[in-house]
C-alpha positions as CSV (number, residue, x, y, z in Angstrom):
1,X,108.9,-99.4,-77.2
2,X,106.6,-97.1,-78.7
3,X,103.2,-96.3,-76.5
4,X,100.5,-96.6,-78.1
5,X,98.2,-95.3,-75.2
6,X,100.3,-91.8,-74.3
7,X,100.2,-91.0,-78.3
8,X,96.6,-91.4,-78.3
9,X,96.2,-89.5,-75.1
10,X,98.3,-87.1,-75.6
11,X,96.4,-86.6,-79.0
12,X,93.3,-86.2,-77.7
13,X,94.4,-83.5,-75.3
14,X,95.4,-81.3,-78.2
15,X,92.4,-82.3,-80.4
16,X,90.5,-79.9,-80.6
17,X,93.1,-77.0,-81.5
18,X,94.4,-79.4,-84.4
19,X,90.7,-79.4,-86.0
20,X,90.4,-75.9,-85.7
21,X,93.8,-75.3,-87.4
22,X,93.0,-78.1,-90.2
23,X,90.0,-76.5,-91.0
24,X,91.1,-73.1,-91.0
25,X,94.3,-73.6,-92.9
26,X,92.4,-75.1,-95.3
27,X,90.0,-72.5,-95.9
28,X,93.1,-70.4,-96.4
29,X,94.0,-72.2,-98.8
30,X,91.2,-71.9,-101.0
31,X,90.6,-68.2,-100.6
32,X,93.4,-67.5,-101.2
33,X,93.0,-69.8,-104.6
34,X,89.8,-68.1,-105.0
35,X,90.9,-64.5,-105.2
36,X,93.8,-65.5,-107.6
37,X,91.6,-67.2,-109.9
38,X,88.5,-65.3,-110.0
39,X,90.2,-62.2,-110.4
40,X,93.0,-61.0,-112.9
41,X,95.4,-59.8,-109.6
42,X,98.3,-61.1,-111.4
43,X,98.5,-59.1,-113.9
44,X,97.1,-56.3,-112.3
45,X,100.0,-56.1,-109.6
46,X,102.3,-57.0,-112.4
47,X,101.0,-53.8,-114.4
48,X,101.1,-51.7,-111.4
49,X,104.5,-52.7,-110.2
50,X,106.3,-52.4,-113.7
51,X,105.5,-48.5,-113.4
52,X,107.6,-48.0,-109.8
53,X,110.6,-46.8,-108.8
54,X,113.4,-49.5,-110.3
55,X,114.7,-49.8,-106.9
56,X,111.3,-50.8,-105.1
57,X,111.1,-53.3,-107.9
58,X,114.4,-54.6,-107.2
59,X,113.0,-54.8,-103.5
60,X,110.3,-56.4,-104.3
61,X,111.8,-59.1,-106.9
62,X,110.3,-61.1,-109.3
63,X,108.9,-64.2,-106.6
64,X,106.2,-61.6,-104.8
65,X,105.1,-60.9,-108.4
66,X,104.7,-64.4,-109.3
67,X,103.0,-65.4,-105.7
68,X,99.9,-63.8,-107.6
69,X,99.6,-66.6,-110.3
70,X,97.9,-69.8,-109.5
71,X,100.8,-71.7,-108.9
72,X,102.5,-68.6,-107.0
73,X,99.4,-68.3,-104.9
74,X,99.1,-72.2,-104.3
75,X,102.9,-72.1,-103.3
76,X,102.5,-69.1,-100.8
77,X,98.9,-70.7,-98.8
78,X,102.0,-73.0,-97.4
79,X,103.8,-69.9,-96.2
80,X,101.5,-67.8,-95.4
81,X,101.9,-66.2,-91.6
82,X,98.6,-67.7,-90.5
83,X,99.8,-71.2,-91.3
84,X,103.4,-71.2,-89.7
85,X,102.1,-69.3,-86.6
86,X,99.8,-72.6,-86.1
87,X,102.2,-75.7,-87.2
88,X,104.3,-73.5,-85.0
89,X,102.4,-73.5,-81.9
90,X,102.2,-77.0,-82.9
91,X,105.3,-77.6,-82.6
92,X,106.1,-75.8,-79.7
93,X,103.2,-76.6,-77.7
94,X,103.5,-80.4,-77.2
95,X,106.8,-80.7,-75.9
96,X,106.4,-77.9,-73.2
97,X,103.5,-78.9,-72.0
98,X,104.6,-82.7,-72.0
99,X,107.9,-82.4,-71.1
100,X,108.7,-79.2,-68.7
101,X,104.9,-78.5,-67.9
102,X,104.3,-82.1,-66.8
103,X,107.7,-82.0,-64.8
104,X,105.8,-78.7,-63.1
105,X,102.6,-79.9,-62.1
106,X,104.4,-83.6,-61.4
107,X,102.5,-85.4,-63.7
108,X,106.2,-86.9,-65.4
109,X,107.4,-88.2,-62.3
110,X,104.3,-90.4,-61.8
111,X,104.7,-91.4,-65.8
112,X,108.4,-92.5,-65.4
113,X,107.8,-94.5,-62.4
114,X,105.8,-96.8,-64.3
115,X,108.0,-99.8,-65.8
116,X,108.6,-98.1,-69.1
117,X,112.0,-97.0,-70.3
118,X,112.2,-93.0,-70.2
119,X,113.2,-93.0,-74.0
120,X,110.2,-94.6,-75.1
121,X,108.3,-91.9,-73.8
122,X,109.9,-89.3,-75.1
123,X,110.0,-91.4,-78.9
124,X,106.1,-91.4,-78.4
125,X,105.7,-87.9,-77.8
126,X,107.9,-87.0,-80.9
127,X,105.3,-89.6,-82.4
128,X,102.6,-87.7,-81.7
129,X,104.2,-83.7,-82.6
130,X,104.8,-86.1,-86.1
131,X,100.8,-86.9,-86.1
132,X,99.8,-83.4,-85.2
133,X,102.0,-81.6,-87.8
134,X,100.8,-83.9,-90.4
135,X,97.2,-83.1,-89.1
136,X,97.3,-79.4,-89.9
137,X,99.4,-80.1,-93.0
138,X,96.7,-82.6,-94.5
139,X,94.3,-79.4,-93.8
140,X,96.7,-77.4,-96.4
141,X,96.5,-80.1,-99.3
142,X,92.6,-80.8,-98.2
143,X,92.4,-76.8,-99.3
144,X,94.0,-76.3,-102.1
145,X,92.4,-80.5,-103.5
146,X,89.3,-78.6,-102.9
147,X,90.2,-75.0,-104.7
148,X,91.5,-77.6,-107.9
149,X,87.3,-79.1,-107.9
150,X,86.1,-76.0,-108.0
151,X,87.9,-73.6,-110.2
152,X,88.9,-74.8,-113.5
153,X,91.9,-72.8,-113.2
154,X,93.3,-74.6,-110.1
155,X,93.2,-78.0,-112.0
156,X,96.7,-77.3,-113.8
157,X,98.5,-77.2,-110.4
158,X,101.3,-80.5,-109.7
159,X,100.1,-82.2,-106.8
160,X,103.8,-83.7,-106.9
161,X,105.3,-80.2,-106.2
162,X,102.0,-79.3,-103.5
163,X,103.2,-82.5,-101.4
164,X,106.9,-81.5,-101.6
165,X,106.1,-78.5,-100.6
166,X,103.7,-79.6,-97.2
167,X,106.8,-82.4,-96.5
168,X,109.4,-79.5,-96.9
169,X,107.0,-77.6,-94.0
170,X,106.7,-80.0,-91.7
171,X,110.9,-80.8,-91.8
172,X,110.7,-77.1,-90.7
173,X,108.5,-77.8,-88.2
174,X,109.9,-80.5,-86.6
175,X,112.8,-78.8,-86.4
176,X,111.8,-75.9,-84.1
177,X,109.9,-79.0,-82.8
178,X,113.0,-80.4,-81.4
179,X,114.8,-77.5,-80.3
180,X,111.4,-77.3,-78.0
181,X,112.5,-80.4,-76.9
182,X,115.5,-79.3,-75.9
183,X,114.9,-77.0,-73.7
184,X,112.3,-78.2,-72.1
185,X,114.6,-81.6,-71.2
186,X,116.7,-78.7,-69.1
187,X,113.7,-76.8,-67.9
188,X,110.6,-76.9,-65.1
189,X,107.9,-75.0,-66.5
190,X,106.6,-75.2,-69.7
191,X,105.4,-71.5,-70.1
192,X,108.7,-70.7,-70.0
193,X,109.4,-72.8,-72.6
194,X,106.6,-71.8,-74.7
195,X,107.9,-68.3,-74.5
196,X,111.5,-68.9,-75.3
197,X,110.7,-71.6,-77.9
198,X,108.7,-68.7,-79.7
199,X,111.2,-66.1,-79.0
200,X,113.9,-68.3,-81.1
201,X,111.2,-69.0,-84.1
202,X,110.8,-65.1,-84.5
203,X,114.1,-64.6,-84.3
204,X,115.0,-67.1,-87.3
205,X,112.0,-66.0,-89.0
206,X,112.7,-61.9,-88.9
207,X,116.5,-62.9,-89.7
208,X,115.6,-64.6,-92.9
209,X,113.1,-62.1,-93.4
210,X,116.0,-58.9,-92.8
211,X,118.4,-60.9,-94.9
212,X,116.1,-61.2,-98.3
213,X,115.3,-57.4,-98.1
214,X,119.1,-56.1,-96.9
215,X,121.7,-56.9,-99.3
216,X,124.1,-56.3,-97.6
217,X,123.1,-58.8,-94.9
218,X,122.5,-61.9,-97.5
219,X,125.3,-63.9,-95.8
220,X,123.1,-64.3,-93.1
221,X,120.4,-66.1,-94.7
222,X,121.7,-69.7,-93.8
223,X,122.0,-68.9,-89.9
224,X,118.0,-69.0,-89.7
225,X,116.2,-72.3,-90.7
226,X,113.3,-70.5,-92.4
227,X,116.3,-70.3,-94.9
228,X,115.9,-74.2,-95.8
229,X,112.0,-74.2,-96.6
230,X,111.7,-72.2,-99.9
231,X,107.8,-72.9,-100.9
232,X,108.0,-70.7,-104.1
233,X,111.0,-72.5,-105.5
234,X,109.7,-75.7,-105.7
235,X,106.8,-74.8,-107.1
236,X,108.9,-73.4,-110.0
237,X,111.7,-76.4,-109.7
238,X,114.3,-74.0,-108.6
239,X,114.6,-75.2,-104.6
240,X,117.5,-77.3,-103.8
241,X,115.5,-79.7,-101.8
242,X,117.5,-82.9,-101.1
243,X,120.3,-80.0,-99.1
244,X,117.4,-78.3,-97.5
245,X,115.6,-81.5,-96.0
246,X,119.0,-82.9,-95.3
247,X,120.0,-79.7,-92.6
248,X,116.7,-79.7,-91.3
249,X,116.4,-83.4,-90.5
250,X,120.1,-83.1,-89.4
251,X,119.4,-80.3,-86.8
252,X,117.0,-82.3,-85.7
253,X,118.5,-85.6,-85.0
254,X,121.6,-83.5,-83.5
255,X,118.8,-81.6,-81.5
256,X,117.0,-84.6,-80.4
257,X,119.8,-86.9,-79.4
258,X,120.9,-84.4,-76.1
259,X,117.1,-84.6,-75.5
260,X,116.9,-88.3,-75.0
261,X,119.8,-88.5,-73.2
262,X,119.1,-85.5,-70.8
263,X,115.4,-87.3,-70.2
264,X,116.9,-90.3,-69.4
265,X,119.3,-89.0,-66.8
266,X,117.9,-85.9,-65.2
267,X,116.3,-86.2,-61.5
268,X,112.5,-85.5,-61.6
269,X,112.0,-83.5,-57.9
């Protein structure tokens, strides 16, 4: 049975760091919608790139060009470092502290001898990481609503492709969610797990990140799950989303079924 009094709890202990990061995301989102649109960047960088070396334009491809357009620009708000460092924390965040920090400080022993079934808690907390990545998300398509009520230029964006796109993010995001799970079912102290929850993100994020700009390491590309969230690409219809969503919600249910089991078995000292 899901508990309705941890969710909310545990909401209102992260609260305040989820209004900050909606608010600020969204801001993000409309600057960066306002520079694109009151300026003529695009073709400016476009101009300016076309007269390179042809090899740093092969580096740089075609999608960093188009970022600069409306559509390009609206596409990369939802990828921007600023916004995955926060869903991220996020993410990483509520199970350590939950899971491993509570088993520190003791607090989980005296939740799981209370008459609820161990599962249950650990369904509710996944609850809430669900609540609180949608949270921040809604600040992203609060931003760039806003940017398409202001600028006349924003107005042509597809809201269809904008909510794809935030839905794509947050099957990311619960996927380094639940691999923070993980570890923190086999763990005591959730700084710990914090710091190698992070340590695996930056790892699949610079691996992605090595294997766009190094040819010769492109086979690498589906090894990291920054791989599986392609922002740009379904903006222009070119992402193959039903595979991507499907390996990021299946490496998360494969993640999160050894979680559940390991909660409901391991001895709380």
């Amino acid at each position: 049975m899901i508990k309705i009094h941890y969710i909310l709890r545990s909401l209102r202990d992260h609260l305040s760091f989820l209004i900050l990061a909606f608010l600020l995301v969204g801001l993000l989102q409309t600057l960066l919608l306002t520079i694109v649109t009151t300026t003529d960047l695009f073709n400016f960088l476009k101009a300016f790139i076309t007269q390179l070396p042809e090899g740093i334009q092969q580096l740089l491809g075609e999608e960093f060009i188009a970022q600069f357009s409306v559509k390009g620009a609206a596409a990369f708000g939802y990828n921007h470092p600023l916004v995955i460092t926060f869903l991220a924390i996020v993410a990483i965040t509520l199970p350590s502290k939950h899971i491993a920090g509570e088993i520190e400080n003791g607090t989980l022993e005296l939740i799981f001898s209370m008459p609820v079934r161990r599962y249950s808690i650990a369904l509710s907390l996944w609850i809430v990481s669900f609540l609180a990545i949608f949270i921040v998300i809604a600040g992203c398509w609060l931003g760039t609503f806003a940017s398409t009520l202001i600028f006349p230029e924003a107005r042509s964006l597809p809201f269809s492709k904008i909510f794809l796109i935030g839905f794509s993010l947050a099957a990311l995001m619960l996927c380094i969610n639940a691999y923070t799970f993980l570890i923190s079912a086999y763990s005591r102290e959730g700084s710990k797990v914090a710091l190698r929850a992070a340590g695996i993100t930056l790892f699949f994020y610079f691996l992605n990140y090595i294997a766009q700009i190094w040819s010769e390491a492109n086979f690498l590309k589906p090894l990291s799950i920054f791989y599986y969230y392609e922002p740009q690409k379904i903006m222009m219809e070119q992402a193959d989303l039903a595979k991507n969503l499907t390996v990021l919600s299946f490496l998360t249910l494969f993640l999160m079924i050894p979680t559940i089991f390991k909660i409901n078995k391991r001895d709380i000292p």
